[in-house]
C-alpha positions in Angstrom: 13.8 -1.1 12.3 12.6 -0.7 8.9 10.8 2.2 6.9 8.0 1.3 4.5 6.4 3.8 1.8 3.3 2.5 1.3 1.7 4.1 -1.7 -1.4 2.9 -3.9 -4.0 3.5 -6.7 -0.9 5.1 -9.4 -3.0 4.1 -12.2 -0.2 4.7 -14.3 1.0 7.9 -13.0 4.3 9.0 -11.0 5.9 12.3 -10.4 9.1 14.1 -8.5 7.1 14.3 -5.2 6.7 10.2 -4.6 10.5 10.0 -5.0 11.1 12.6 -2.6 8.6 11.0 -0.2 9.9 7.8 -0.5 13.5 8.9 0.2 15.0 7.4 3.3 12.7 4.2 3.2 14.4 0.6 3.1 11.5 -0.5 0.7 8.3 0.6 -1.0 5.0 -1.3 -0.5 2.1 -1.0 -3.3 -1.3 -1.9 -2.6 -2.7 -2.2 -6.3 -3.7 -0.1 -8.9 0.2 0.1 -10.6 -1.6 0.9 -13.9 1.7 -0.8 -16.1 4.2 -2.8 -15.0 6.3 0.3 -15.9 5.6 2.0 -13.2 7.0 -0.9 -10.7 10.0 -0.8 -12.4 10.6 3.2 -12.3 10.0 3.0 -8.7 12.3 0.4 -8.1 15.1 1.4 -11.0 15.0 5.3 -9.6 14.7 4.3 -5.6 17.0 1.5 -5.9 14.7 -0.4 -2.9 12.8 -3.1 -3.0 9.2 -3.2 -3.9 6.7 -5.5 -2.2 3.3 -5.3 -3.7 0.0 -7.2 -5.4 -2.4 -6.1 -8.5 -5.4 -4.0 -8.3 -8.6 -4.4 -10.3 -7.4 -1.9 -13.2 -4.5 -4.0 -13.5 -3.5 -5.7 -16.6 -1.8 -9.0 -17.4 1.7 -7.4 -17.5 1.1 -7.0 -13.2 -0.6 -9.9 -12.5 2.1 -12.0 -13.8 4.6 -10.4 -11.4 2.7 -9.2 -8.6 -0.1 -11.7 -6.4 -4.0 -10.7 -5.6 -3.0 -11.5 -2.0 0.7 -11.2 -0.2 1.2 -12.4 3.3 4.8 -12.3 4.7 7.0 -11.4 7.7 9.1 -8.8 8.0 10.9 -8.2 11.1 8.6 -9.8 13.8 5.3 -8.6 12.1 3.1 -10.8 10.2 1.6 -8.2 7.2 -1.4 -9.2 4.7 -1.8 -7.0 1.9 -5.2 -7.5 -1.1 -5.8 -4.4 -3.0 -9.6 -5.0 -2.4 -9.9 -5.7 1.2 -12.3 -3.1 2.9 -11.5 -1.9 6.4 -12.6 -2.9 9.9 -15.6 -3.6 10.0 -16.8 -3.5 6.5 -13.8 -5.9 5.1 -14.2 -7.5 1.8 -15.0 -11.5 1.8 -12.9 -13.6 2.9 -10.5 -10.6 4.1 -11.4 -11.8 8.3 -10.7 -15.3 7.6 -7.5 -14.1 6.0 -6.6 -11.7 8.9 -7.4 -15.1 11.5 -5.2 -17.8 9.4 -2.6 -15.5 9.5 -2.2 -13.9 12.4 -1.6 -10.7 10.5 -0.6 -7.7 12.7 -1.2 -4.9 9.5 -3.9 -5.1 7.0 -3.0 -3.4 4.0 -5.9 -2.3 0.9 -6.4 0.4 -1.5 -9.2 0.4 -4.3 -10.8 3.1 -2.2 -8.9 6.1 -3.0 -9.5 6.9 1.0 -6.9 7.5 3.5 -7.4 5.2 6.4 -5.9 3.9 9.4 -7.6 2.5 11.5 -6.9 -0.5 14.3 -9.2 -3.2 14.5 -9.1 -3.9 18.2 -11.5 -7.5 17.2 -8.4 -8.8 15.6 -6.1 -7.6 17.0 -4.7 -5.9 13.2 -4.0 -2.4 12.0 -5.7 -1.4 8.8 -3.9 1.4 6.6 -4.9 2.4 2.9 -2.7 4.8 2.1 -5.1 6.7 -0.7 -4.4 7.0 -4.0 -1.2 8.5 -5.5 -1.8 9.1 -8.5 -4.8 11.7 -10.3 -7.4 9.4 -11.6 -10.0 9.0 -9.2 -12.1 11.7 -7.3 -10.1 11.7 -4.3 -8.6 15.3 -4.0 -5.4 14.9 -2.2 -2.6 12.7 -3.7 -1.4 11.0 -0.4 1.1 8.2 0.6 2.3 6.7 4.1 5.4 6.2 5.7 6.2 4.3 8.4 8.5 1.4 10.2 8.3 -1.3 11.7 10.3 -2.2 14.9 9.9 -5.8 15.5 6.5 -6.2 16.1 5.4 -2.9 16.4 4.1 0.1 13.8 6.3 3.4 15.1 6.0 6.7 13.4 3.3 6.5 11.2 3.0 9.7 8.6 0.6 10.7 6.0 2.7 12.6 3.2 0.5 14.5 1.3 1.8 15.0 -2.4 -0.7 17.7 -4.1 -3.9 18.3 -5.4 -5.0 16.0 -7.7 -5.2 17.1 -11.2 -5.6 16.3 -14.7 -2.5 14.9 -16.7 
């Protein structure tokens, strides 16, 4: 079994309470938005896990040369496709379906939204999750992040963290 923090839409920003959510995970998933390649290397440098992730629309060269648009891998038994601009079920971005078909992804990862989402897409046969935004620009109001794991080929005790009220830096 392994535990994912999935976390999204920093835009540059980290604080105490990620770490502390994140503790106990065996790696850390991004789903765009990092804001500076800086902030993928504090997660991984003060977490000391492994981050999986891909680069967001506000993302600059400094992510785009490290992280893809688009990741699809394995992990355990569970085929995952992550696109920071990717919609949800039933309102996906283009191309996202196809994506989802060709391969056989299980979990549909996105962010760009700012919303918290999970949501199973019974069509495919695929579990969406956007995890919100963790960091404070935006107009969510709620800083949120999800943990999870994954047990072969199922999702197992999914939690929404919620990490404060947004605010101004």
């Amino acid at each position: 079994m392994t535990t994912i923090g999935l976390l999204s839409d920093t835009h540059g920003w980290l604080d105490a309470s990620i770490f502390s959510a994140l503790a106990g995970c065996d790696e850390i998933w991004h789903a765009g938005d990092f804001g500076t390649i800086a902030i993928a290397d504090e997660l991984q440098q003060k977490t000391g896990l492994p981050l999986r992730g891909v680069y967001g629309n506000i993302d600059g060269q400094d992510v785009r040369t490290v992280y893809p648009e688009t990741a699809s891998f394995r992990l355990e038994s569970l085929t995952v496709l992550m696109q920071h601009i990717g919609g949800y079920p039933g309102r996906y971005a283009p191309g996202i379906k196809m994506k989802i078909r060709e391969t056989g992804a299980g979990l549909f990862i996105s962010g760009h939204s700012h919303i918290l989402k999970i949501q199973f897409d019974p069509a495919l046969q695929c579990l969406h999750i956007n995890p919100g935004a963790a960091g404070h620009h935006g107009w969510h109001t709620m800083r949120t992040l999800v943990r999870f794991a994954i047990d072969g080929s199922q999702i197992k005790d999914c939690q929404v963290i919620e990490m404060g009220r947004r605010g101004r830096q």
